[in-house]
BABADREN-146795 format. One record per atom (N, C-alpha, C, CB): residue in one letter; x, y, z. Coordinates in steps of 0.001 Angstrom, whole numbers, plus 500000, padded with zeros to 6 digits. Glycine has a CB too. Layout:
% residues N
AXYZ...
//
This chain:
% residues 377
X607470327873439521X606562328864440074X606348329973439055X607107329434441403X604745330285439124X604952331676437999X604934332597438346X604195331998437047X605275332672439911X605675334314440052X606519334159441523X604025335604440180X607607335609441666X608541335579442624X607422336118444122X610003336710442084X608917335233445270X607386335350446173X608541334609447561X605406333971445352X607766334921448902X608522334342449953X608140332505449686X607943335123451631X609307331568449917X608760330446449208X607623329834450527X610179329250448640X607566330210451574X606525329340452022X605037330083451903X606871328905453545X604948331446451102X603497331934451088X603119331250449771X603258333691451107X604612330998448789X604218330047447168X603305329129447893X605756328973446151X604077328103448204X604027326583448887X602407327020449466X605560326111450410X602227327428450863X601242327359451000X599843327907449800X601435327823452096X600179329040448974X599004329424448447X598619328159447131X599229331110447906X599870327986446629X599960326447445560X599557325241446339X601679326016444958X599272324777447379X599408323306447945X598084324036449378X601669322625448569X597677324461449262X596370325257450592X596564324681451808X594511324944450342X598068324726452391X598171324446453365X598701325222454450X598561323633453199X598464325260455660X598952326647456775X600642326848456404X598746326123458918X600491328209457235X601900328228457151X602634327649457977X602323329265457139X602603327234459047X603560326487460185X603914325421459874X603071326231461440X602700324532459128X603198323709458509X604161323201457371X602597323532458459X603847324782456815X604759324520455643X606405324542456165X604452325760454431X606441326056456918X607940325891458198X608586325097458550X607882326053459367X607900323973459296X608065322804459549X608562321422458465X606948322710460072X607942322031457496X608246321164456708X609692321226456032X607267321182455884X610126322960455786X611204323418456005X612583323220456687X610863324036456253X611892323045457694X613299322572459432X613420321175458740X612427322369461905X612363320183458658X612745318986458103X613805319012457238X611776318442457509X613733319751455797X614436319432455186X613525318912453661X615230318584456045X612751319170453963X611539318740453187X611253319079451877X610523319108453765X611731320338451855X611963321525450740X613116321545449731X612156322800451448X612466321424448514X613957321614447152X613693322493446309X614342320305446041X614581323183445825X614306324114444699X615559324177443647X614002325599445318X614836324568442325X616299324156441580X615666325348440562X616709322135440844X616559326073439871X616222327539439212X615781327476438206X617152328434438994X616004325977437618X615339325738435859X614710324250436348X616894325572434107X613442324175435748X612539322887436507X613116321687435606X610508323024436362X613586320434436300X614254319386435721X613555319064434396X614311318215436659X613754317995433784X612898317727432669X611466316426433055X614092317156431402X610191316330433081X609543316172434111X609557314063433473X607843317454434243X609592313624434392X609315311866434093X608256311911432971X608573310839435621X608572310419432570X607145310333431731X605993310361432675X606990308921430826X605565310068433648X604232310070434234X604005311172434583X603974309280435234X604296312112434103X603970313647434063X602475313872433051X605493314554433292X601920314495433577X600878314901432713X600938315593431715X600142315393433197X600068315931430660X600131316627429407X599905318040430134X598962316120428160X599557318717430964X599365319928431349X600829320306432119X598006319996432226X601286319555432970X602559319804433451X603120319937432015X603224318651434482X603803318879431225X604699319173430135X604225320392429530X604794318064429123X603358321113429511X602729321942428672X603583323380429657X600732321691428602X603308322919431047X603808324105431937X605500324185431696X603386323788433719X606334322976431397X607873322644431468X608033323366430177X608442320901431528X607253323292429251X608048323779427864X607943325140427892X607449323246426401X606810325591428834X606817327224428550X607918327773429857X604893328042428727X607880327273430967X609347328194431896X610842327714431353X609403327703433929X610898326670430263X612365326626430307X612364326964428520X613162324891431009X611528327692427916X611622327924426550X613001328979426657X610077328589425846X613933328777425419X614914330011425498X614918331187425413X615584330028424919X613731331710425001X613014333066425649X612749333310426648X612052333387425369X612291332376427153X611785332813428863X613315332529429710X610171331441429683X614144331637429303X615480331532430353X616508332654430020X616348329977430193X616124333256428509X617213334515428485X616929335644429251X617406335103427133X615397335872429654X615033337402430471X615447336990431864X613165338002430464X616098335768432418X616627335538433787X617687335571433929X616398334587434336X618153337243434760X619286337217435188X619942336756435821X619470337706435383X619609335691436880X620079334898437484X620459333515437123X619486334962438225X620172333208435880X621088332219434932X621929332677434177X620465331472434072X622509333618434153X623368334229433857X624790333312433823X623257335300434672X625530333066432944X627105332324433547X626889330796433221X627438332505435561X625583330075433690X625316328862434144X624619328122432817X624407328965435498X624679326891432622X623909326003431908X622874325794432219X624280325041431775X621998325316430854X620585324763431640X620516323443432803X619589324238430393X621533323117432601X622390321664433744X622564322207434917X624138321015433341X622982323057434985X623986323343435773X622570324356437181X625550324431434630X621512324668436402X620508325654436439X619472324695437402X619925326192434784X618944323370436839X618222322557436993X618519321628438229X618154322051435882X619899321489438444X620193320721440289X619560321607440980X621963320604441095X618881320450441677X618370320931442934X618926321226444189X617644320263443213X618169321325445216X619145321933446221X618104322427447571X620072323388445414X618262322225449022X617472322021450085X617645323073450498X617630321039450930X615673324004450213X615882325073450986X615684324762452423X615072326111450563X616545325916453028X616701325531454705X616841327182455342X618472324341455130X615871327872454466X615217329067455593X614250329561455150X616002330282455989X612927329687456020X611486329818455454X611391331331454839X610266329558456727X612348332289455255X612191333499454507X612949334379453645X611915334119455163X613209332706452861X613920332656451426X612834333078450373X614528331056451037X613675333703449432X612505334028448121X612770333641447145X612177335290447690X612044333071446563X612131332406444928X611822332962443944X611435331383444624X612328332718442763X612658333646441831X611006333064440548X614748333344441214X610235333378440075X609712332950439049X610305332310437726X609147333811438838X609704330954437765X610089330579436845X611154329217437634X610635331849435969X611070329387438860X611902328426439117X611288327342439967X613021328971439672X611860326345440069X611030324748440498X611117324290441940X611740323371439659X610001324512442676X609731323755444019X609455322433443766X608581324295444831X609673321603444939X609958319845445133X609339320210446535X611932318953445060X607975319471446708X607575319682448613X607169318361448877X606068320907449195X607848317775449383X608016316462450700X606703316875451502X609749316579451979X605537316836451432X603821317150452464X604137316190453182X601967316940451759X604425315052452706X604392313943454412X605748313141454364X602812312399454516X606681314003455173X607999313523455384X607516312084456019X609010314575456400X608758311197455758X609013310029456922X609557310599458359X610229308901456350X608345310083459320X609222310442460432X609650309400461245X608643311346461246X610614309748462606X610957308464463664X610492309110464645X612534307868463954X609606308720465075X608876309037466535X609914308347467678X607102308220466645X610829307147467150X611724306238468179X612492307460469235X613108305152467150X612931308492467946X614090309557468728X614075310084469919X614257310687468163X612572310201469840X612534310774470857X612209310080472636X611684311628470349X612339308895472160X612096307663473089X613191307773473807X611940306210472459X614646307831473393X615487307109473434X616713308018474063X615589306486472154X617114307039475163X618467308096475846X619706308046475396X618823307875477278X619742309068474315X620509309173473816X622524309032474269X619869310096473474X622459309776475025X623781309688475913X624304308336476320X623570310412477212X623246307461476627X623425305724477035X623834305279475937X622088304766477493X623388305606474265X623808304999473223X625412305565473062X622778305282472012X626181306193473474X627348307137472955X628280305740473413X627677309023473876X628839305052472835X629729303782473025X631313304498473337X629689302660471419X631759305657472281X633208306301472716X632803307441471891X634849305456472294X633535308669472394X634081309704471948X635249310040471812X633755310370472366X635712310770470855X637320310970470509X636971312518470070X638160309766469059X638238312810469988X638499314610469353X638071314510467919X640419315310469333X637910313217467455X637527313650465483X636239312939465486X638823312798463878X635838312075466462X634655311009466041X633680310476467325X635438309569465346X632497310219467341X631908309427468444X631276308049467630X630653310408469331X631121307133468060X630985305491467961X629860305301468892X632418304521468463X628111305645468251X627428305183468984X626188303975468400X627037306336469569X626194303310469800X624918302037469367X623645302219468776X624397301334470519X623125302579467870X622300303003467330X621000302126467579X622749303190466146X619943302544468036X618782302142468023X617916301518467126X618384302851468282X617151300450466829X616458300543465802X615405301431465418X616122299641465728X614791301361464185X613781302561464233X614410304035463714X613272302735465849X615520303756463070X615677305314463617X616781305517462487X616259305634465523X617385306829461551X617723306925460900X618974307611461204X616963307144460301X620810307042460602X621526307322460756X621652308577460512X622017306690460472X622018309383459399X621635310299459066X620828311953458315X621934309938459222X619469310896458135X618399311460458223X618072310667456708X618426313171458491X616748311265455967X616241311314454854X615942311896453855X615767311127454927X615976311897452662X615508313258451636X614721314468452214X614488312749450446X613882313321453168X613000314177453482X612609315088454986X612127313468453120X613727314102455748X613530314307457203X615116314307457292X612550313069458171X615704315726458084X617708315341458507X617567315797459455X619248316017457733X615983316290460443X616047316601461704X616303315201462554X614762317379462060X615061314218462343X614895313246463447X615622312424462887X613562312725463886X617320312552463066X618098311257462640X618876310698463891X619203311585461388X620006309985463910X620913309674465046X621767311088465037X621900308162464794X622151311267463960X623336312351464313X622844313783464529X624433312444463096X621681314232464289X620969314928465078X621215315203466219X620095314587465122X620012314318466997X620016313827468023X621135313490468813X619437313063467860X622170312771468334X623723312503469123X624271314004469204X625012311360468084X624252315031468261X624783316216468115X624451316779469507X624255316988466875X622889317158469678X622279318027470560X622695317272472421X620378318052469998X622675315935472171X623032314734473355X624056315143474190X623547313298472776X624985315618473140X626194315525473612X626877317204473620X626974314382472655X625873317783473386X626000319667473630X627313320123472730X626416320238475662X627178319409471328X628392319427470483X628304320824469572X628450317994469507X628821321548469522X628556323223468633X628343323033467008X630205324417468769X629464321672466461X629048321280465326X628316320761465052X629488320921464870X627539320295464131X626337318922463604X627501317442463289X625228319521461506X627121316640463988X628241315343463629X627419314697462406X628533313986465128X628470314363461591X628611313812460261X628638312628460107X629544314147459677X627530311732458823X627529310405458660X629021309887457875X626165310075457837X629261308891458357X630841308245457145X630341306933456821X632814307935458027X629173306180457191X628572304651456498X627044304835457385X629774302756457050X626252303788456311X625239303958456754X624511302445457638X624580304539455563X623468302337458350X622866300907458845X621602301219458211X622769300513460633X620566300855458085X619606300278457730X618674300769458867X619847298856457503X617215301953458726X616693301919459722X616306300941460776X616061302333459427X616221299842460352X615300298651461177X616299297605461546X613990297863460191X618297298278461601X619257297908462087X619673298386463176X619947297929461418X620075297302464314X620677298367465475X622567298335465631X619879297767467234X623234298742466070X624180298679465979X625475299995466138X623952298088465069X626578299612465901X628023300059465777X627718300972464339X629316298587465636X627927302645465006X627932303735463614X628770304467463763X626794304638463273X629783304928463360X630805305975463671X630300307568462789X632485305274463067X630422308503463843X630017309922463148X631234310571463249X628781310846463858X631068311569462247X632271312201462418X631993313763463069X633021312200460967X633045313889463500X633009315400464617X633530316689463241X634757315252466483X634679316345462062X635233316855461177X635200316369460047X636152317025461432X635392317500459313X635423316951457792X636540315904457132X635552318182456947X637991316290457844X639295315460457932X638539314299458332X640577315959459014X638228313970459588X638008312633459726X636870312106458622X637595312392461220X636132312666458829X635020312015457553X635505311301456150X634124313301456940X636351312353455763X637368312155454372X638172310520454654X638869313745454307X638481310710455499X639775309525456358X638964308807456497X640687309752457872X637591308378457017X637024307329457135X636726306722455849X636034307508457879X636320307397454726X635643307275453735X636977306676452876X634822308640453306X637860307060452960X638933306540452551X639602304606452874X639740307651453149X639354304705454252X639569303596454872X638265302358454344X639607304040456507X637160302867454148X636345302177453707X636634301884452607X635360302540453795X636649302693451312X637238302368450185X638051301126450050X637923303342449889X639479301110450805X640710300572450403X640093299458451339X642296301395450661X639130299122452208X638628297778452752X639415297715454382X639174296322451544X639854298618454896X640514298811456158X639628298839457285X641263299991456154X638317298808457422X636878298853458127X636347297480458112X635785299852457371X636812296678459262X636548295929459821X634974295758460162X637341296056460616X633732294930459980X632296295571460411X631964293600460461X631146297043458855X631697293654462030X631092291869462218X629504292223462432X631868290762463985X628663291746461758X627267291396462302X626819289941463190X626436291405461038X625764290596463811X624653289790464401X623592289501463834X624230290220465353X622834288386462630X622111288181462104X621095287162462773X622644288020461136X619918287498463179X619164286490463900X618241286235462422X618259287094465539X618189284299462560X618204283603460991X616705282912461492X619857282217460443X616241282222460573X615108281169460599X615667279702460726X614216281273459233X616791280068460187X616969278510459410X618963278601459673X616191278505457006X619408277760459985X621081277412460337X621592278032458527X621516275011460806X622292278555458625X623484278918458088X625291278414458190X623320280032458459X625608277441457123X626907277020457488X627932277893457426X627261276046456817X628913277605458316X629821279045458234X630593278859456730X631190279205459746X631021279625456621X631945279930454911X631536281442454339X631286278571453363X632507281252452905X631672282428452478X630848281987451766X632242283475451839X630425283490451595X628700282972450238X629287284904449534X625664282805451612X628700284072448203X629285285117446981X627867285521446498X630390284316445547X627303286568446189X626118286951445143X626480287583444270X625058287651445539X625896287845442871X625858289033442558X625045290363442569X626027288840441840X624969291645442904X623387292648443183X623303293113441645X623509294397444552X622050293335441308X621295293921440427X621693295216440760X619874293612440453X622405296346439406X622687298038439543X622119298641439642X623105298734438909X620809298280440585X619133299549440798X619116299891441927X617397298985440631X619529301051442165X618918301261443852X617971301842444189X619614301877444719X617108300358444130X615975300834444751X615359299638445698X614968301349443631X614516299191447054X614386298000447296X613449297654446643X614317297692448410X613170296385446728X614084295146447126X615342295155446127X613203293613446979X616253294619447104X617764294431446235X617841292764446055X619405295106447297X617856292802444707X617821291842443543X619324290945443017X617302292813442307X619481289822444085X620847288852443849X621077287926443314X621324288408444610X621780287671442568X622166286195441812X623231285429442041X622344286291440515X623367284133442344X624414283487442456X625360283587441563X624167282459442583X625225283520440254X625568283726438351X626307285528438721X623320283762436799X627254285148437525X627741286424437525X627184286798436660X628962286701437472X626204288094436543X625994289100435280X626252290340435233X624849289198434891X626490290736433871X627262292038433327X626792292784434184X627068292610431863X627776293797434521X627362294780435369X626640294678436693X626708295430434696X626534293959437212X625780293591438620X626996293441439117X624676292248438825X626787293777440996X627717294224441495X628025293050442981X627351295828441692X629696292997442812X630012291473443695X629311291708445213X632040291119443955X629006290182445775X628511290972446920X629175289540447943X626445291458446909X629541289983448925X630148288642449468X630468288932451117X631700288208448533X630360287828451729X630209288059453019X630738286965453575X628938288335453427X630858286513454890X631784285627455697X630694284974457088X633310286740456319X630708283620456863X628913283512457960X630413282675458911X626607281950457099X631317283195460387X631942282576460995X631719281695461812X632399283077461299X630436281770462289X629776280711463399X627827280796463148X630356281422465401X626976279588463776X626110279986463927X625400278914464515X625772280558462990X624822279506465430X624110278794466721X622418278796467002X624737279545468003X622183277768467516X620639277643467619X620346278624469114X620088275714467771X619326279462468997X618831280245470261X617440279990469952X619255281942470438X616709280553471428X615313280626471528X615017281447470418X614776281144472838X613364281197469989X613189281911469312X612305283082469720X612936281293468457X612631284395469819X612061285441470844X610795284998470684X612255287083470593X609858285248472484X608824285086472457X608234286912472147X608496284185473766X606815286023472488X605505286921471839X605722288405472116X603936286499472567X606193288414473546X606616289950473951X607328290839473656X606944290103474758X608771290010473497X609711290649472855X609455291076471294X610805289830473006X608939290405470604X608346290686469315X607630291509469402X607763289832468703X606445291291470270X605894293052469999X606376294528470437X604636293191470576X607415294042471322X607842295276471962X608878296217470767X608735294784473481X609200295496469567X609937295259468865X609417295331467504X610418294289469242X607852295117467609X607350295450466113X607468294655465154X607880296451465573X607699293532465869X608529292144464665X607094291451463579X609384290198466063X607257291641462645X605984291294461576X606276289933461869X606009291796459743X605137289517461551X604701287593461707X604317287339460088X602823287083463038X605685287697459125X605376287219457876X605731285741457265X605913288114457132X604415284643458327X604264283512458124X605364282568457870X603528283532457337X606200282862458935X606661281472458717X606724280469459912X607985281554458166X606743279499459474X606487278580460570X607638277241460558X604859278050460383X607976276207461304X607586276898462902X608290277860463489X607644275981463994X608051278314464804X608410279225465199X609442278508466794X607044280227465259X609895277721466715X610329277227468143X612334277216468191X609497275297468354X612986277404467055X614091277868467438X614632279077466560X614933276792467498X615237279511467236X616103280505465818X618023280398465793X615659282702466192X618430281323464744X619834280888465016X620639282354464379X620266279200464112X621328282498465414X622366283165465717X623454283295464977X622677282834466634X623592284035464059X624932284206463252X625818284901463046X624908284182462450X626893284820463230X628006285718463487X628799286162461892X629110284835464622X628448287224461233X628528287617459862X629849288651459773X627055288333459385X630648288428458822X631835289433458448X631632289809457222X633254288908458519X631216290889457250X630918291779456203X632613292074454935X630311293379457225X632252291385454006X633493291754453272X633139292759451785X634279290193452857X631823292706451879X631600294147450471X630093294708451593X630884293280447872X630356295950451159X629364296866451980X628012297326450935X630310298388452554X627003296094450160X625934296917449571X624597296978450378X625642296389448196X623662297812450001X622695298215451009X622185296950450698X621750299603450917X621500296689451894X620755295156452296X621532294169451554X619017294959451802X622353293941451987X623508292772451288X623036291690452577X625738293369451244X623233291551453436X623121290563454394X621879290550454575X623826290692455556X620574290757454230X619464290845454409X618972290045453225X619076292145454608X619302290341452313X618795289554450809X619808288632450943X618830290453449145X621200288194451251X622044287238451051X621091285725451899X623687287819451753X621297285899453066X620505285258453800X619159284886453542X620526285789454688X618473285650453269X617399285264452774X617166283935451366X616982286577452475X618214284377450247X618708283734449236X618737282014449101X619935284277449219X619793282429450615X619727280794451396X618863280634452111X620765280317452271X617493280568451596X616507280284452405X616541280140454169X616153279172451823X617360281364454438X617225281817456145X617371283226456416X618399281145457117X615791283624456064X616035285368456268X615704285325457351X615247286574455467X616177286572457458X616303286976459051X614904287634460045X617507288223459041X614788287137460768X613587287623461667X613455288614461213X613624287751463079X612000288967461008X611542290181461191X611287290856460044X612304290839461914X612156289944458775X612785291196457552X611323291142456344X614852290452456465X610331291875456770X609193292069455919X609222292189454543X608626293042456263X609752292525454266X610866292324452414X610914291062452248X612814292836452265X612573290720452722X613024289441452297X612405288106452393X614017289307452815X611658288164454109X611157286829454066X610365286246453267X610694286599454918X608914287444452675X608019286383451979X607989285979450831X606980286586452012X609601286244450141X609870286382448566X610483284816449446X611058288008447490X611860284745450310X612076283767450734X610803282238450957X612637284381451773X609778282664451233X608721281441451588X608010281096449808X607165282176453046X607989282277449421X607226282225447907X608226281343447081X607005283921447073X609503281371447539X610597280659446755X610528279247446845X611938281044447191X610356278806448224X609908277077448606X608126276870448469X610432276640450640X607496277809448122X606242277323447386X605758277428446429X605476277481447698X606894278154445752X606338278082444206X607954278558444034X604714279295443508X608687277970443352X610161277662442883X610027278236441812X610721276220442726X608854277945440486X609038278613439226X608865280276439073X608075277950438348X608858280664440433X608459281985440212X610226282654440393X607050282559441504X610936281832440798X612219282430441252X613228282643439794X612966281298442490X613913283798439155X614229284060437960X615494283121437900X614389285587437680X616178282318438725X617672282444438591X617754281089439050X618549283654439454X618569280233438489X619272278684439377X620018279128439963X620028277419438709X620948277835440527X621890278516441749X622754278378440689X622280277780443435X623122278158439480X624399278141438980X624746279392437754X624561276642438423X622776279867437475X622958280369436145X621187280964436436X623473278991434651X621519281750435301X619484282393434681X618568281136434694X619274283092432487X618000281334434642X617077280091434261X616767280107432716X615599280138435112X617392278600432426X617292278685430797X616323278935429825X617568277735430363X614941279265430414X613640280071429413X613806281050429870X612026279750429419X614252281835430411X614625283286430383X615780283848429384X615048283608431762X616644282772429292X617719282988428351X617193283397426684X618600281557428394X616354281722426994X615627281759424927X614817282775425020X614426280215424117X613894282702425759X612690283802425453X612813285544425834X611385283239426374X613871285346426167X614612287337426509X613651287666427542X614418288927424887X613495287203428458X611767287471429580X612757287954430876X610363285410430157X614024287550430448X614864287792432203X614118289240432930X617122288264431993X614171290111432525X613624291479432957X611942291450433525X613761292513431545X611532290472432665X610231290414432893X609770289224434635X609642289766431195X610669288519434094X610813287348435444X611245287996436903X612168286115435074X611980289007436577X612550289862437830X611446290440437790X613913290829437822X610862291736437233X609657292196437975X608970291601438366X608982292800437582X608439290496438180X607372289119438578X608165288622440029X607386287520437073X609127288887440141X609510288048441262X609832289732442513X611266286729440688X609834290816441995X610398291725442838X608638291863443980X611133293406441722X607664291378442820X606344291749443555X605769290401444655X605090292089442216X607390289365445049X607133288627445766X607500288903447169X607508287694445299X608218290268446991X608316290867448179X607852291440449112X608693291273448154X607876291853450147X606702292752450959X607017294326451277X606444292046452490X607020294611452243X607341296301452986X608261296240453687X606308297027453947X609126297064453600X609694297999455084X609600297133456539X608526299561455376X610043296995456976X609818296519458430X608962297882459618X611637296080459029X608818297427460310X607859298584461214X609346299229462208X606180297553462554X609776298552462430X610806299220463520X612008298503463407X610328299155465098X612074297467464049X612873296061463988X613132294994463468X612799295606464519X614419294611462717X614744293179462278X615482292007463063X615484293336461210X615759291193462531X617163290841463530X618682290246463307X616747289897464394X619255292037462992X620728292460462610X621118293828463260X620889292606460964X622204292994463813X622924293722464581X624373294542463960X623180292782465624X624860295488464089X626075295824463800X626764295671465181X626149297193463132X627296294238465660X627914294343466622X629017294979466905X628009293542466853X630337294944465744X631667295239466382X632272296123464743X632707293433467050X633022297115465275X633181298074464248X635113297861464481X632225299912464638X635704297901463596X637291298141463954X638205298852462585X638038296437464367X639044299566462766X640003299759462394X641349300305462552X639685299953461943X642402300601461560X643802300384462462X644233299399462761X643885300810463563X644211298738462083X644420297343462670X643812296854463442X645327297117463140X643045297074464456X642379296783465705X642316297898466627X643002295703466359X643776298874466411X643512299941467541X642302300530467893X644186300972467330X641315300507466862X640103301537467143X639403300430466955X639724302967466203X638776299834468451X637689298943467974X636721299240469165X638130297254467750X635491298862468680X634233298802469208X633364297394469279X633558299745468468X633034297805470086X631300296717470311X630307297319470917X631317295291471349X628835296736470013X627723297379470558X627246296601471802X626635297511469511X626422296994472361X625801296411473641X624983295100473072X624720297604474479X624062294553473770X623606292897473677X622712293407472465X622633291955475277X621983292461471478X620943292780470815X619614292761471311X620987292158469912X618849293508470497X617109293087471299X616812291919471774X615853293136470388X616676291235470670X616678289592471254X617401288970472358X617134288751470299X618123289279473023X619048288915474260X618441289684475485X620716289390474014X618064290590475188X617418291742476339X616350291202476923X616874293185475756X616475291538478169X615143291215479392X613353291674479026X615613292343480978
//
């Protein structure tokens, strides 16, 4: 910003938008500011870089007393403003989120019916699909723990300790304290967090394990290989049973938002009972899929899954190894982007994965979520 100022009269007079809105955008969470402006991506324009070299020149950062003590590092983290009649200093860097992600689900949903147990350090509730554990860059109003907070007339804000997948329903434990939070996070670590899924499949899955390796990008689609490569990260899971069910009809799918990303036929599905033994984001979503049986619904995975049985040469990897013209011709990088654009979007609301049963302590602390969508009337 080039001059000091209340930050939502900046925001609005820079971006010509009302003020309530900008407020709002505020309560979200929407809002970042960091005192020395990061260093800008390459897809920055020549006029921006032109603006970056003149607020962080060492002339202009020595007349700021408020970098005083601090590095230009140390200057440049950002950080969520969270009161509209905060003032910003010139010279320092707004980040504005204009169109947060929102969940309209939250407000659907009776909350109190989802609360599975409460304890003095933690509550264990069934989480809805649609709807975000604990919130987004851009949105930490309309999340579960929000919402569970206000549900349950709790004085603190309850705290995330693992996350599900918006378009997952299931078993989430929040924490009431920071002790417990720490303690959970701990237990996860050392592998003491017991977590069984409900994966509704296309295609039968034999029980055993199945091993991948993930690609170190987080970003989706998450990118697996059977082959171990450097630095890609183990990913492995436990398929204990799996059974043929109806395959939800037309209603339940729409009630549910379920994308119809072509596959056919559509007359059974199957039921799989999954033990989660490494926790990466969409690990059971891309695993499954891998083995040509993604899971209902999963607008991502499936149509890279169908693109794989109709055109095979587009897939970067054998099941044992790279694919050997990727090896000679150094293209591996290039074959993955070619294959990441075989993917699709986001799901609209719903997939079909469940976080059924949560445990630890040996068992003392265990849970189960209620039936999945697909089972429901």
């Amino acid at each position: 910003m080039e001059e000091t100022g209340n930050v939502v009269d900046l925001i609005c007079q820079a971006l010509n938008l009302p003020h309530l809105y900008v407020a709002d955008l505020i309560h979200f969470g929407a809002v970042y500011c960091a005192l020395v402006c990061p260093t800008p991506p390459p897809t920055a324009t020549a006029e921006q870089v032109k603006i970056f070299k003149k607020v962080t020149a060492p002339a202009a950062l020595k007349k700021r007393a408020s970098l005083k003590g601090k590095t230009v590092r140390e200057a440049q983290k950002t950080f969520r403003i969270t009161n509209a009649s905060e003032y910003v200093e010139a010279g320092s860097y707004l980040r504005v989120h204009v169109h947060p992600k929102r969940f309209p689900r939250c407000y659907e949903v009776d909350w109190l019916s989802r609360v599975i147990a409460e304890t003095e350090s933690y509550v264990v509730l069934d989480k809805p699909v649609g709807t975000s554990v604990g919130g987004t860059v851009d949105n930490i109003q309309e999340s579960c723990a929000t919402f569970a907070t206000h549900a349950l007339g709790l004085n603190s804000a309850l705290r995330t300790t693992h996350q599900l997948d918006n378009c997952t329903e299931g078993c989430v434990v929040l924490s009431k304290t920071m002790e417990f939070c720490s303690e959970f996070h701990s237990k996860l670590r050392e592998k003491q967090v017991k977590k069984l899924y409900l994966a509704l499949t296309t295609a039968p899955v034999p029980p055993g394990k199945i091993t991948h390796y993930m690609r170190p990008v987080n970003a989706a689609p998450r990118i697996i290989s059977r082959a171990l490569s450097e630095k890609w990260q183990l990913c492995e899971l436990e398929v204990l049973e799996c059974k043929e069910v109806p395959w939800p009809d037309a209603a339940v799918e729409a009630k549910n938002c379920i994308k119809d990303c072509g596959w056919s036929p559509k007359e059974v599905a199957y039921e799989c009972k999954v033990k989660l033994l490494t926790g990466r984001t969409h690990q059971i979503r891309a695993q499954l899929a891998d083995y040509g049986a993604p899971i209902i619904g999963d607008s991502i995975y499936m149509p890279a899954a169908i693109k794989r049985m109709t055109s095979p040469h587009l897939f970067p990897f054998t099941e044992g190894d790279i694919k050997k013209e990727t090896i000679i011709d150094g293209s591996l990088n290039a074959a993955i982007d070619q294959w990441i654009l075989q993917h699709g979007k986001e799901p609209d609301l719903a997939i079909g994965l469940q976080a059924c049963q949560i445990s630890w302590n040996e068992g003392e602390c265990n849970y189960k979520s209620g039936p999945p969508w697909w089972r429901l009337d």
